[in-house]
C-alpha positions in Angstrom: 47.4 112.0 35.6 50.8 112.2 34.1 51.4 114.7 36.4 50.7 113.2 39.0 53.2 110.4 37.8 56.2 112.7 37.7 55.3 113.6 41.2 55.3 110.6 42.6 58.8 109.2 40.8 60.1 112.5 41.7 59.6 112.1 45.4 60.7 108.3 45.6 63.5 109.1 43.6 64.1 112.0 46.3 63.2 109.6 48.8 66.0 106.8 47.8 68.6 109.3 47.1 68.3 111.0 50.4 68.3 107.6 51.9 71.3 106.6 50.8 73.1 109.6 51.1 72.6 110.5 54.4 71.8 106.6 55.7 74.5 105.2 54.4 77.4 107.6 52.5 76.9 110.0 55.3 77.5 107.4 58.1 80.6 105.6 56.3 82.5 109.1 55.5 81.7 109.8 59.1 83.1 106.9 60.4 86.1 106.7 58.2 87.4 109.8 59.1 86.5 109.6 63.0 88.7 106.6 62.5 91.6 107.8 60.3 91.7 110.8 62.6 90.3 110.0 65.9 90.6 106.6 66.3 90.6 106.5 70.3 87.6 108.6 70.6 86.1 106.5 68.1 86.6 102.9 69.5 85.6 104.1 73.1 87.2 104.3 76.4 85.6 100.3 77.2 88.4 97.5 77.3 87.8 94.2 78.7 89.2 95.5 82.6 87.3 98.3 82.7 87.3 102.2 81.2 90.2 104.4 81.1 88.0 107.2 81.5 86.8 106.4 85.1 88.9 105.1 87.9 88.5 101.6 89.8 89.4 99.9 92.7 93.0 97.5 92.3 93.0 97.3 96.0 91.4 94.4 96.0 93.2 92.4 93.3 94.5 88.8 94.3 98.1 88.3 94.8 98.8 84.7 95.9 101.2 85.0 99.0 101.4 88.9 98.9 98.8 92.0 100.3 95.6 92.4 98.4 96.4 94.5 95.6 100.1 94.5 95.8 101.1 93.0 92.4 99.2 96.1 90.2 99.7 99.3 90.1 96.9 101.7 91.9 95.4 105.1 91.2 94.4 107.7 93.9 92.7 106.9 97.0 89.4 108.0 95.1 88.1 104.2 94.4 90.8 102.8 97.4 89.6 104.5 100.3 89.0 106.0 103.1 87.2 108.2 101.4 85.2 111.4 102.8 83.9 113.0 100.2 80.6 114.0 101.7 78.7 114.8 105.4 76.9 111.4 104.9 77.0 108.9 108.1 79.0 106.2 106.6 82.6 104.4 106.9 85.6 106.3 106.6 83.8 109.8 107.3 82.4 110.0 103.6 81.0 108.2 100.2 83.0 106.0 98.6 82.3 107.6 94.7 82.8 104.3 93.1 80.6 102.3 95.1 77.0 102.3 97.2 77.1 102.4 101.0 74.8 101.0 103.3 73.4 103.9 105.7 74.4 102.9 109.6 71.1 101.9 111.2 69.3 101.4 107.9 71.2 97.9 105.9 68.2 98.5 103.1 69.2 102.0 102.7 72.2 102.8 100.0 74.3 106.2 99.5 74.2 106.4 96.5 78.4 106.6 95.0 79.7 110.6 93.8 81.6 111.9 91.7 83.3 114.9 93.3 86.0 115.9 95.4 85.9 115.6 99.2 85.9 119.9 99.9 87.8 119.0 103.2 89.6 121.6 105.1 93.5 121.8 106.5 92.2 121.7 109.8 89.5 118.4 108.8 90.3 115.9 111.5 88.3 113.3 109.1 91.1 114.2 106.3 94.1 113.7 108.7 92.7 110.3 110.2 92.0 109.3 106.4 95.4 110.6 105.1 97.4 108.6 108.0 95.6 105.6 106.9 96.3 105.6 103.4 100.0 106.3 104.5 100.1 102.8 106.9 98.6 101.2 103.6 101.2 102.3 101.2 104.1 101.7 103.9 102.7 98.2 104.6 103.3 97.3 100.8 106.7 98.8 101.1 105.6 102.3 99.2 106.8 105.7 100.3 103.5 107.3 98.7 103.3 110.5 96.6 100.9 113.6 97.8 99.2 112.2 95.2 98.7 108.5 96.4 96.7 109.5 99.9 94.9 112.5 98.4 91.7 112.2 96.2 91.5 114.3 93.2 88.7 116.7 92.2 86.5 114.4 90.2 86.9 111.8 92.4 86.7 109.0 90.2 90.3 109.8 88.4 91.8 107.3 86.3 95.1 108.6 85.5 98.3 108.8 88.3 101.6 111.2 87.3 104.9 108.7 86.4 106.4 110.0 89.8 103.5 108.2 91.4 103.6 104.7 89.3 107.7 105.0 89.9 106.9 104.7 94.1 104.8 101.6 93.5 107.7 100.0 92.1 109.3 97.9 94.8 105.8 96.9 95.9 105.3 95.3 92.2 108.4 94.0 91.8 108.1 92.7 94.9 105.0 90.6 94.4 105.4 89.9 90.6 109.4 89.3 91.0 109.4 91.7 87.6 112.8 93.7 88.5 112.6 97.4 88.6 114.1 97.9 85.3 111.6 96.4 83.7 108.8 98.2 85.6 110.8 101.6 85.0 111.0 100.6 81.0 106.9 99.4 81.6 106.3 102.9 83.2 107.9 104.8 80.4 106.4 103.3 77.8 103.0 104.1 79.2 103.6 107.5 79.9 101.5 110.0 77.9 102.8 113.2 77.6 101.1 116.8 78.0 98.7 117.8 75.6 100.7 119.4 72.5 103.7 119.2 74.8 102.5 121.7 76.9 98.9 121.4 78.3 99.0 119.3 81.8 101.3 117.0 82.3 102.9 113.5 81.6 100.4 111.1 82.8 99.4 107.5 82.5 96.1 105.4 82.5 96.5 103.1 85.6 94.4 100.9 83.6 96.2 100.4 80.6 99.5 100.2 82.4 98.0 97.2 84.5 97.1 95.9 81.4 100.6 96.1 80.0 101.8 94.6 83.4 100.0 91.3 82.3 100.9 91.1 79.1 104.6 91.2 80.6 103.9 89.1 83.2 
């Protein structure tokens, strides 16, 4: 019997330390340092507008008195459009990646949204008719757009634009905000992330979080 006593207090004993150990030390070591040294992995890419992991659509943002759109700044023609990134029947030549289409002919029928670039060739007369258009959108908000602005990128859902692409979309901004240039230059710079260990990639920025700094000065 006293055996099976010692037994038993040792395995709760085991029990409870192993609980708190690894249910709660465990977890609160973990989370301090993934917040003393990773902090922006940690919290997550979710802000109240949206993720800065994935691209969205600013076309569509209201600007009292000015083109849809006009008073943020935008990301690739990935979540703007028109997009082809697929051989599917719908608008534009392709699937929108952010969004589901309705399939001509068959309104209870959706493509479902991609994730992946559009694979179109040089000679793709879908990819010229596209590229023209986004080129009459940008000039229409007074933009003289980047490569960058009326091509998608390979992911398709890209959330980040290079500085030299926020800097063209600066007199459509200020023109719709009445924010002068400096300060949209200064806003730019300040959100500018640069390569990875100075040398991996590029400067870029997170269209999000500079739209979100645009309020804030606004």
């Amino acid at each position: 019997m006293s055996n099976i006593i010692a037994y038993l207090r040792r395995s709760i004993i085991a029990v409870v330390v192993i609980t708190a150990f690894f249910g709660f030390v465990y977890a609160f070591v973990g989370t301090g340092v993934a917040q003393a040294f990773f902090k922006n992995q940690a919290d997550g890419s979710i802000t109240a507008n949206g993720s800065t992991l994935v691209g969205q659509d600013w076309s569509q943002t209201p600007c009292p008195g000015h083109p849809l759109g006009s008073c943020v700044f935008q990301g690739r023609p990935d979540n703007l459009g028109p997009y082809a990134g697929s051989a599917k029947p719908v608008a534009a030549g392709g699937d929108n990646p952010l969004e589901a289409n309705n399939i001509p002919g068959q309104p209870n029928i959706l493509n479902s949204g991609e994730s992946a670039a559009t694979n179109l060739g040089p000679r793709s007369q879908t990819l010229l008719t596209n590229t023209q258009a986004l080129i009459r959108y940008w000039n229409q908000r007074g933009v003289n757009p980047t490569p960058d602005l009326v091509t998608t990128s390979a992911s398709g859902i890209d959330p980040d634009i290079s500085p030299t692409d926020a800097y063209a979309q600066i007199p459509m901004v200020s023109n719709a905000t009445g924010i002068s240039p400096d300060q949209l230059r200064s806003l730019i710079a300040s959100q500018t992330h640069s390569a990875q260990w100075g040398f991996l990639g590029s400067p870029y920025i997170v269209v999000l979080q500079l739209n979100e700094a645009l309020a804030r000065l606004r």
